[in-house]
N, CA, C and O atoms as CSV, one atom per row, in Angstrom:
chain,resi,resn,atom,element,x,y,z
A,1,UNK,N,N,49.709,-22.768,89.049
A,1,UNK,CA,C,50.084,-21.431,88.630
A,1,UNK,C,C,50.343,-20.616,89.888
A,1,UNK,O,O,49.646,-20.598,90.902
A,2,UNK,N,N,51.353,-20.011,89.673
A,2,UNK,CA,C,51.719,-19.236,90.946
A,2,UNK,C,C,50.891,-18.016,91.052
A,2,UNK,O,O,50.315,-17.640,90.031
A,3,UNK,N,N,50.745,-17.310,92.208
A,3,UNK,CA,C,50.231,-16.115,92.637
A,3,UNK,C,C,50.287,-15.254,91.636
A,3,UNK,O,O,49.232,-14.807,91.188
A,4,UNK,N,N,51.838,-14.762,90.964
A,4,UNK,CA,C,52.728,-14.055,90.311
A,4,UNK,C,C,52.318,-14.022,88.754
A,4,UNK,O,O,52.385,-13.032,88.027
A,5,UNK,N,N,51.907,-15.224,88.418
A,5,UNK,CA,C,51.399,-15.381,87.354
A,5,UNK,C,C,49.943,-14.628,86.925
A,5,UNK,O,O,49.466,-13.906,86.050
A,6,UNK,N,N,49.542,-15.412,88.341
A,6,UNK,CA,C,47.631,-15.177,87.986
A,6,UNK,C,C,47.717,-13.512,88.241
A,6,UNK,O,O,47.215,-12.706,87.458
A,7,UNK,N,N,48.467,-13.116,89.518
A,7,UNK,CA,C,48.522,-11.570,88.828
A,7,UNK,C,C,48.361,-11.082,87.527
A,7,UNK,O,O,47.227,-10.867,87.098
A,8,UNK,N,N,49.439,-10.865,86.792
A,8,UNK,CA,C,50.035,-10.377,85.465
A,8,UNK,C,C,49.294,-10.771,84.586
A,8,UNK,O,O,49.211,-10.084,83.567
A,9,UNK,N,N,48.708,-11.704,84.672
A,9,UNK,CA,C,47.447,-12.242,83.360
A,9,UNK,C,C,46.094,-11.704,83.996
A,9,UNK,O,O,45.409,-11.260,83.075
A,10,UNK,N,N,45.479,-11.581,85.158
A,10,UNK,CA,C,44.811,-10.921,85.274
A,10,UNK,C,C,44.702,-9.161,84.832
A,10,UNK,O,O,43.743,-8.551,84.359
A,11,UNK,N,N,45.808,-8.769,85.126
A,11,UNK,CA,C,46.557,-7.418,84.384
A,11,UNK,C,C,46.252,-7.163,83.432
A,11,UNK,O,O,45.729,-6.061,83.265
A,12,UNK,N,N,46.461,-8.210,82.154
A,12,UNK,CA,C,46.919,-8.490,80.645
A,12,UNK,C,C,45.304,-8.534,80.620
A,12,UNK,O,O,45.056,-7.523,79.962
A,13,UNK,N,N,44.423,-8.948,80.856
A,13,UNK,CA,C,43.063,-9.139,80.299
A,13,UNK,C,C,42.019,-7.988,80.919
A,13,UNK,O,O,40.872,-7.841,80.496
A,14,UNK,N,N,42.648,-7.154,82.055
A,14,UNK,CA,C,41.921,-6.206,82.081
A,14,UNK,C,C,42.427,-5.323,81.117
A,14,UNK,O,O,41.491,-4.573,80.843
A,15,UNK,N,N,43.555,-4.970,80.363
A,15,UNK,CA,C,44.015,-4.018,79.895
A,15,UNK,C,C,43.223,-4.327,78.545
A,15,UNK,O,O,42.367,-3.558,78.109
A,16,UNK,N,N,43.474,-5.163,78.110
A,16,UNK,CA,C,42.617,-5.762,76.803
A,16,UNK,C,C,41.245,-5.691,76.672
A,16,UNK,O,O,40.637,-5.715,75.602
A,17,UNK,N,N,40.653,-5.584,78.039
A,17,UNK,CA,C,39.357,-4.970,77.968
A,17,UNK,C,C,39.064,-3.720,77.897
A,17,UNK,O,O,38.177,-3.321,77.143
A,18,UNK,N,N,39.838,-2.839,78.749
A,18,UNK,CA,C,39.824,-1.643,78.869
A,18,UNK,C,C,40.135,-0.790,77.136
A,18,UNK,O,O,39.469,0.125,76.652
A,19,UNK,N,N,41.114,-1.351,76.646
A,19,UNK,CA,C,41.223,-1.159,74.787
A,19,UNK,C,C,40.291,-1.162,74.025
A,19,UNK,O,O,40.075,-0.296,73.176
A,20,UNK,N,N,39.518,-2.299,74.276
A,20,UNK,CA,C,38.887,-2.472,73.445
A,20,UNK,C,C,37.357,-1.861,73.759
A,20,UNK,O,O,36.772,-1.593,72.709
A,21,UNK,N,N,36.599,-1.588,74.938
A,21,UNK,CA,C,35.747,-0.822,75.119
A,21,UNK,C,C,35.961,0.681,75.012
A,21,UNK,O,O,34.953,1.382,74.930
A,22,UNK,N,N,37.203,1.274,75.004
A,22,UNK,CA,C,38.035,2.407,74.413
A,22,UNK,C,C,37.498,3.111,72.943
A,22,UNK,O,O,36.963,4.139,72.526
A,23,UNK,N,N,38.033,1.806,72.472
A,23,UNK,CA,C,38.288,1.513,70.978
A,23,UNK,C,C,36.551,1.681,70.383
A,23,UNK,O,O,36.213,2.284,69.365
A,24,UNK,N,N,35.892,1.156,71.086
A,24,UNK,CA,C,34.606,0.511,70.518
A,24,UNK,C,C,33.651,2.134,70.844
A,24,UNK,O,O,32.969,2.488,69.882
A,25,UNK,N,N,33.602,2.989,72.004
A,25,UNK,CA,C,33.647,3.871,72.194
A,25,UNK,C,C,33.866,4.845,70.991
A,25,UNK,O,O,33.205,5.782,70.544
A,26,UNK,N,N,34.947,4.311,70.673
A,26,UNK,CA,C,35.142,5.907,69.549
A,26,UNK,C,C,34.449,5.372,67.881
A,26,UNK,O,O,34.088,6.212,67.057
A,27,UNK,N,N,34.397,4.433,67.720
A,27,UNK,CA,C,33.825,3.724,66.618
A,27,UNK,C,C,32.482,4.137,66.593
A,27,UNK,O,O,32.148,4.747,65.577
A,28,UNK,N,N,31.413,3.910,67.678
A,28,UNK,CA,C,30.530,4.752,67.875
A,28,UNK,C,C,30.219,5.861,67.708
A,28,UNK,O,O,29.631,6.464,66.810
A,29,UNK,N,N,30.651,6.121,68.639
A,29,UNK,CA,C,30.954,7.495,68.529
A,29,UNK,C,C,30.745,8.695,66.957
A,29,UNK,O,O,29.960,9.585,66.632
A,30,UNK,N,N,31.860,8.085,66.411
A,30,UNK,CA,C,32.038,8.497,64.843
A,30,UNK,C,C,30.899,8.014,64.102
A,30,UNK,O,O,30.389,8.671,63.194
A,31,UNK,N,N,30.542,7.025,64.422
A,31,UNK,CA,C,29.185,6.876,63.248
A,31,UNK,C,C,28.307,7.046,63.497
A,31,UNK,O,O,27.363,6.940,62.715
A,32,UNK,N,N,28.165,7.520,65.173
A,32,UNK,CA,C,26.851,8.155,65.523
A,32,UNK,C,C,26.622,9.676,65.038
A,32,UNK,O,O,25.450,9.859,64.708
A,33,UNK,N,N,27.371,10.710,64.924
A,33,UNK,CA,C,28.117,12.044,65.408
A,33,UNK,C,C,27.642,12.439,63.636
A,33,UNK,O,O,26.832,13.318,63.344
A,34,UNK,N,N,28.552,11.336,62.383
A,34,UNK,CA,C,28.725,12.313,60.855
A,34,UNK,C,C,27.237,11.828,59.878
A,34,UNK,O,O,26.352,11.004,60.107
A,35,UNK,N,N,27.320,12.147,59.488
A,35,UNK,CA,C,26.875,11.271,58.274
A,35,UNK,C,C,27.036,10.614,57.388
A,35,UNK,O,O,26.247,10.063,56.621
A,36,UNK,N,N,28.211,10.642,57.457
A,36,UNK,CA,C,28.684,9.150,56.362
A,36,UNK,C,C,29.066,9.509,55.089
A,36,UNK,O,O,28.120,10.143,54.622
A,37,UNK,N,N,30.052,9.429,54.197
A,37,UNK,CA,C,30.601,9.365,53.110
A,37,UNK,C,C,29.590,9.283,51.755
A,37,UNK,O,O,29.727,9.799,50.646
A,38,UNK,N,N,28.637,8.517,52.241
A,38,UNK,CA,C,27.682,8.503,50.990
A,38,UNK,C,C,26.312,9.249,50.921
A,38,UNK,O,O,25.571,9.500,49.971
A,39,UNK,N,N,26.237,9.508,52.207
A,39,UNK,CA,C,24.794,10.214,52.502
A,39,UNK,C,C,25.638,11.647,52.229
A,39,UNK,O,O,24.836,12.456,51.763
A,40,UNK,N,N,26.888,12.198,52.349
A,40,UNK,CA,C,27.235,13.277,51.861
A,40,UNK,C,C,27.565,13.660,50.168
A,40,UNK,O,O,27.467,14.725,49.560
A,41,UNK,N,N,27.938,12.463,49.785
A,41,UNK,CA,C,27.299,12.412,48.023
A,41,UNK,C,C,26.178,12.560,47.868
A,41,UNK,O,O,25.714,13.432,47.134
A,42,UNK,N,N,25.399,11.616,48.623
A,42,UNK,CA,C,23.998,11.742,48.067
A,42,UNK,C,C,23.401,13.207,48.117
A,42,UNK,O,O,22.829,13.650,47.121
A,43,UNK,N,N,23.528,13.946,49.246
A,43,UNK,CA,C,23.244,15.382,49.263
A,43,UNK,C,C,24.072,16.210,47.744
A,43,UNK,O,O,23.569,16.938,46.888
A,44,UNK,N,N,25.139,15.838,47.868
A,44,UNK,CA,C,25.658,16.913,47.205
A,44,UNK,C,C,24.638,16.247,45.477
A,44,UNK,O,O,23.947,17.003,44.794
A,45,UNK,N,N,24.804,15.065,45.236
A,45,UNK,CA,C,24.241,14.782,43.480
A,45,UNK,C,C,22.793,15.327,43.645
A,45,UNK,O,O,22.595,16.278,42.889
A,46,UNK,N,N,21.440,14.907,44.626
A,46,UNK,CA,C,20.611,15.520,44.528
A,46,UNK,C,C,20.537,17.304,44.338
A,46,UNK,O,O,19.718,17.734,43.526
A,47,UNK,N,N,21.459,18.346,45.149
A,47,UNK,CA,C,21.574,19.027,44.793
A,47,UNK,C,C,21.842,19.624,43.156
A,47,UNK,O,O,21.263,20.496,42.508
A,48,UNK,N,N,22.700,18.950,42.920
A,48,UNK,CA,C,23.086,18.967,41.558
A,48,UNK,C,C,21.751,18.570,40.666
A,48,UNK,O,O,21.431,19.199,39.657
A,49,UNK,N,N,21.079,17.532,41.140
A,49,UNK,CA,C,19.917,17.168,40.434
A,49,UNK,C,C,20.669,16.289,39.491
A,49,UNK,O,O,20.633,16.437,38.269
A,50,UNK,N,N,21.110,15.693,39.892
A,50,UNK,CA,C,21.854,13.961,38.917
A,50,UNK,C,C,21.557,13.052,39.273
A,50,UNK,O,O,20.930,13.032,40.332
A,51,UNK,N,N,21.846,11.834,38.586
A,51,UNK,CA,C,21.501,10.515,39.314
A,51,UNK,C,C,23.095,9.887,39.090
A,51,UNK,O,O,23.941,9.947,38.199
A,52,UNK,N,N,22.976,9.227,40.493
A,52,UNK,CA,C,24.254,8.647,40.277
A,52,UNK,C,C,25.119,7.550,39.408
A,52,UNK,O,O,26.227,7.018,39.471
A,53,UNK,N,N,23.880,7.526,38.501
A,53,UNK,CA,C,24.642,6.526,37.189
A,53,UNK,C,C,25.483,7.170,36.467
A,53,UNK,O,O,26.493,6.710,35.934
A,54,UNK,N,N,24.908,8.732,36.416
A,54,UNK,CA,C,25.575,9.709,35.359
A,54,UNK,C,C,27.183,10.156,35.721
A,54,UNK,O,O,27.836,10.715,34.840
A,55,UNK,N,N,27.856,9.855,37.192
A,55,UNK,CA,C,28.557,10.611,37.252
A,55,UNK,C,C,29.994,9.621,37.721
A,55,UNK,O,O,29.880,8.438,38.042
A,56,UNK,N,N,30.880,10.115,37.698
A,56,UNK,CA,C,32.617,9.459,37.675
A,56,UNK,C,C,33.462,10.245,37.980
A,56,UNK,O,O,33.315,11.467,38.006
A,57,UNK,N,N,34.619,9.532,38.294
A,57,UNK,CA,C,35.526,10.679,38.793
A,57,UNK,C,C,34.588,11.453,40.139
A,57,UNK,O,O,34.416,12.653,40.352
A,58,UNK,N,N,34.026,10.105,41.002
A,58,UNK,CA,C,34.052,10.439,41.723
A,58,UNK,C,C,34.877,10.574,43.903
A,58,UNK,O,O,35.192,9.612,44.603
A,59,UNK,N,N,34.913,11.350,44.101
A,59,UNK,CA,C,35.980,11.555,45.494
A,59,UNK,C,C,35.285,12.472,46.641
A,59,UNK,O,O,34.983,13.659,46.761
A,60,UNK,N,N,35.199,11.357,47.374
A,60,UNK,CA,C,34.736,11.557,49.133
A,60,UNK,C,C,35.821,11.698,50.329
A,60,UNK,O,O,36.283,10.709,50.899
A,61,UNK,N,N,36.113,12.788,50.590
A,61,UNK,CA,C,37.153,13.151,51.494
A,61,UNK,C,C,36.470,13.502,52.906
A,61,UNK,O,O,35.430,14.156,52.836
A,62,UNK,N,N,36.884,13.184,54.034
A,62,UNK,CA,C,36.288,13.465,55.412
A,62,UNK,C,C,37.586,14.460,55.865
A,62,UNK,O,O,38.778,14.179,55.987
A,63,UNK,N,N,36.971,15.547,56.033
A,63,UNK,CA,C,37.888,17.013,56.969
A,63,UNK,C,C,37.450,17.116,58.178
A,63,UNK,O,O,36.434,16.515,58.527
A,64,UNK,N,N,38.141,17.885,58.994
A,64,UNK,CA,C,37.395,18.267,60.336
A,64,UNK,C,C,38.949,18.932,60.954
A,64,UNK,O,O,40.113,18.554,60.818
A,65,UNK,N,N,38.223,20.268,61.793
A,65,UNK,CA,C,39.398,20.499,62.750
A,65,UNK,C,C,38.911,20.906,63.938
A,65,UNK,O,O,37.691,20.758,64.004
A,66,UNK,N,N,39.415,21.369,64.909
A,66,UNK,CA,C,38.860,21.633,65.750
A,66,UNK,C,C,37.513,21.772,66.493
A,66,UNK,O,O,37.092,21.327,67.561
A,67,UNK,N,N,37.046,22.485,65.615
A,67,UNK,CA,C,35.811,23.344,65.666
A,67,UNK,C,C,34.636,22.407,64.996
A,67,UNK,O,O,33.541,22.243,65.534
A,68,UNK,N,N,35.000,21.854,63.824
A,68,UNK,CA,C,33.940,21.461,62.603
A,68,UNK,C,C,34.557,20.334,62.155
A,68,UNK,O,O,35.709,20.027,62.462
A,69,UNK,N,N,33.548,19.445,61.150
A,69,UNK,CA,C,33.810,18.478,60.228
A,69,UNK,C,C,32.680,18.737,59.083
A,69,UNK,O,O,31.647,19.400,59.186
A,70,UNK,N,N,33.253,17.919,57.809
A,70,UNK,CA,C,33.119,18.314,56.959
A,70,UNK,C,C,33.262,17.349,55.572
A,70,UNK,O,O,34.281,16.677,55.731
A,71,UNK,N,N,32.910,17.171,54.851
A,71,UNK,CA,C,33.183,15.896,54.013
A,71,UNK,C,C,33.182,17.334,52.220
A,71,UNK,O,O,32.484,18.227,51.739
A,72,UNK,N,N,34.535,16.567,51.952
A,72,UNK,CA,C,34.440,17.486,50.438
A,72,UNK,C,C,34.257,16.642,49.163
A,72,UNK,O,O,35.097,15.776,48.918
A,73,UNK,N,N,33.129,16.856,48.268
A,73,UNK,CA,C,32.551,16.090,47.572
A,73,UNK,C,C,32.850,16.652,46.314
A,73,UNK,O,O,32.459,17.794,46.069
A,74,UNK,N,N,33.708,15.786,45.200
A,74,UNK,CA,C,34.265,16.215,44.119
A,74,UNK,C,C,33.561,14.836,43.280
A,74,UNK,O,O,33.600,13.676,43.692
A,75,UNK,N,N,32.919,15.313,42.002
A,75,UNK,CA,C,32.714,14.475,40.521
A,75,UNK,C,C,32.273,15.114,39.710
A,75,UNK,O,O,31.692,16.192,39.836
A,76,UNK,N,N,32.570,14.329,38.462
A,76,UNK,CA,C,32.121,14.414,37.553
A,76,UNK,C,C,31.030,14.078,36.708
A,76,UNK,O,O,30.641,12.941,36.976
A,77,UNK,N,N,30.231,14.736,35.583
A,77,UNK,CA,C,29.481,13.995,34.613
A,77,UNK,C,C,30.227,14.309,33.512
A,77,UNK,O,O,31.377,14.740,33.597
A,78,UNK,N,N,29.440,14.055,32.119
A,78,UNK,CA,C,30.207,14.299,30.952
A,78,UNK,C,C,30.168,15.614,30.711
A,78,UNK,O,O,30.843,15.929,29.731
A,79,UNK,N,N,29.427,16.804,31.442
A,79,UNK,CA,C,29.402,17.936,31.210
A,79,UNK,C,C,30.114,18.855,31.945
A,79,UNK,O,O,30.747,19.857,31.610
A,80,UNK,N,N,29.853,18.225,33.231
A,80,UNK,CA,C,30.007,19.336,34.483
A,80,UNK,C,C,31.097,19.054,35.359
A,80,UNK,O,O,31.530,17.902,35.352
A,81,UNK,N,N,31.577,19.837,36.055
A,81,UNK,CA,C,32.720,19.355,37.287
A,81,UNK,C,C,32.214,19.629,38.583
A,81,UNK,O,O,32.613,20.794,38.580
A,82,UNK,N,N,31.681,19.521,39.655
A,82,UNK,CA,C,31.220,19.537,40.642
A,82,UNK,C,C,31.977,18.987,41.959
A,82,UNK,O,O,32.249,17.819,42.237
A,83,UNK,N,N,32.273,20.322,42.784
A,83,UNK,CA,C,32.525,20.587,43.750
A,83,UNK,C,C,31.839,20.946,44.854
A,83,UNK,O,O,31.359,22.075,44.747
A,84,UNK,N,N,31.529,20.194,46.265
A,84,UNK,CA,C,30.801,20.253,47.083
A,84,UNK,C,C,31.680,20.170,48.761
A,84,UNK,O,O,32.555,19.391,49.142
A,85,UNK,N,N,30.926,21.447,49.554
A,85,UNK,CA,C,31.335,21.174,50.778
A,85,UNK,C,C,30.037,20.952,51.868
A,85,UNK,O,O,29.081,21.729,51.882
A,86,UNK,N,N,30.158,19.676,52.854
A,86,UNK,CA,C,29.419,18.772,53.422
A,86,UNK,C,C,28.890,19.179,54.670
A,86,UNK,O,O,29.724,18.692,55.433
A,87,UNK,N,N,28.363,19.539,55.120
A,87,UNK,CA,C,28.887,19.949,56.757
A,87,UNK,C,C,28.438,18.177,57.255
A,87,UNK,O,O,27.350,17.614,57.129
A,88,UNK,N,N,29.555,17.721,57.753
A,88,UNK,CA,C,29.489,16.050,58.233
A,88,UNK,C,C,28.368,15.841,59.414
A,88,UNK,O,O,27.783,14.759,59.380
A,89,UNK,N,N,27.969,16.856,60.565
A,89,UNK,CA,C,27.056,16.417,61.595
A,89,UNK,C,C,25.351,16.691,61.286
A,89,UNK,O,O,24.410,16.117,61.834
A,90,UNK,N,N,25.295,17.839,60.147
A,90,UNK,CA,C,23.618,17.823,59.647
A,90,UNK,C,C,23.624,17.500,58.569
A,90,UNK,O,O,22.521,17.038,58.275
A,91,UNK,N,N,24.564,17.485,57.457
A,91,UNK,CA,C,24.269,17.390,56.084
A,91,UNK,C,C,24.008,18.662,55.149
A,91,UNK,O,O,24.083,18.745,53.924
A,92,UNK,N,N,23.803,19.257,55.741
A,92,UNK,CA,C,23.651,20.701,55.115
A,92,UNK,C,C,24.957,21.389,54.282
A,92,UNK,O,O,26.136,21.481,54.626
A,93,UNK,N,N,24.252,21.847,53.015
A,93,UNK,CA,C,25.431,22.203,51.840
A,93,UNK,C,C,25.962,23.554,52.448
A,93,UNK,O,O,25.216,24.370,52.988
A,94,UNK,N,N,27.563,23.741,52.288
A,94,UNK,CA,C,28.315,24.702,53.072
A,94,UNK,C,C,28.669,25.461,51.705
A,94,UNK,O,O,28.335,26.638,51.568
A,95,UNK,N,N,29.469,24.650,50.521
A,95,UNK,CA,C,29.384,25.466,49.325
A,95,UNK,C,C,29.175,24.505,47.945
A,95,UNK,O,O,29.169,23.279,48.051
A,96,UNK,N,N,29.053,24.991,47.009
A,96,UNK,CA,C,28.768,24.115,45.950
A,96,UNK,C,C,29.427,25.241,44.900
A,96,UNK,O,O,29.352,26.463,45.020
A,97,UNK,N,N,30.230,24.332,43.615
A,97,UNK,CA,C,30.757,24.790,42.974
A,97,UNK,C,C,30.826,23.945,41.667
A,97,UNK,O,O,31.679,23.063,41.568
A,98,UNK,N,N,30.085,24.158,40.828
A,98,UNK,CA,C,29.675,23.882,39.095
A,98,UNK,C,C,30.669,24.428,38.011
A,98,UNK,O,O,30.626,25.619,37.705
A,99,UNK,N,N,31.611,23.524,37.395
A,99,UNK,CA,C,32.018,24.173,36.659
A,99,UNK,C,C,31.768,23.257,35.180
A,99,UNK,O,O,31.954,22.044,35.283
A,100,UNK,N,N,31.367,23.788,33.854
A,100,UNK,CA,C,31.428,23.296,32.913
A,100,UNK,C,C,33.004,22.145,32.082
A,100,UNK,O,O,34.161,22.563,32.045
A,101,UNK,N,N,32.769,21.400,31.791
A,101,UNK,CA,C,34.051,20.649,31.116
A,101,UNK,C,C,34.828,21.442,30.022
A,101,UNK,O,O,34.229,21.984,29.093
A,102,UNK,N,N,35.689,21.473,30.112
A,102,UNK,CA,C,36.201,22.420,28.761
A,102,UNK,C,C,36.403,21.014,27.542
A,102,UNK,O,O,36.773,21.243,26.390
């Protein structure tokens, strides 16, 4: 193998390292930082005081801008419509919104 070679593949496998400890970095990162999609249901149904057998139509959305993140927690039971906002880094309820089924 020429000089020229072992260059450019040496190149090619630092860059591939450098990606992927990048990569692995922010993966961390993120699941160190929110709380997670379900631990933000789980807040919002205990609030509600439900158990999660009772409820459907349910939807876990992750927000965030600048400033904040945020997970918005929408379901249903056979009675109620329930709307929840997450704060994603403590868990703490931002708003909650109950509405009866028509």
């Amino acid at each position: 193998m020429n000089k020229f070679r072992k260059t450019v593949l040496i190149i090619l496998i630092a860059a591939v390292v450098t990606a992927l400890a990048i990569g692995g970095y922010f993966i961390v990162r993120y699941n160190n930082t929110y709380i997670g999609k379900d631990a933000a249901l789980s807040v919002a149904m205990d609030d509600a005081g439900i158990d999660s057998g009772m409820v459907y139509a349910v939807d876990v959305e992750f927000e965030k801008n600048r400033y904040s993140a945020w997970y918005e927690v929408d379901f249903e039971d056979h009675t109620s419509e329930y709307e929840y906002v997450i704060n994603a880094a403590d868990g703490k309820i931002l708003s909650g919104n109950i509405k009866p089924q028509d």
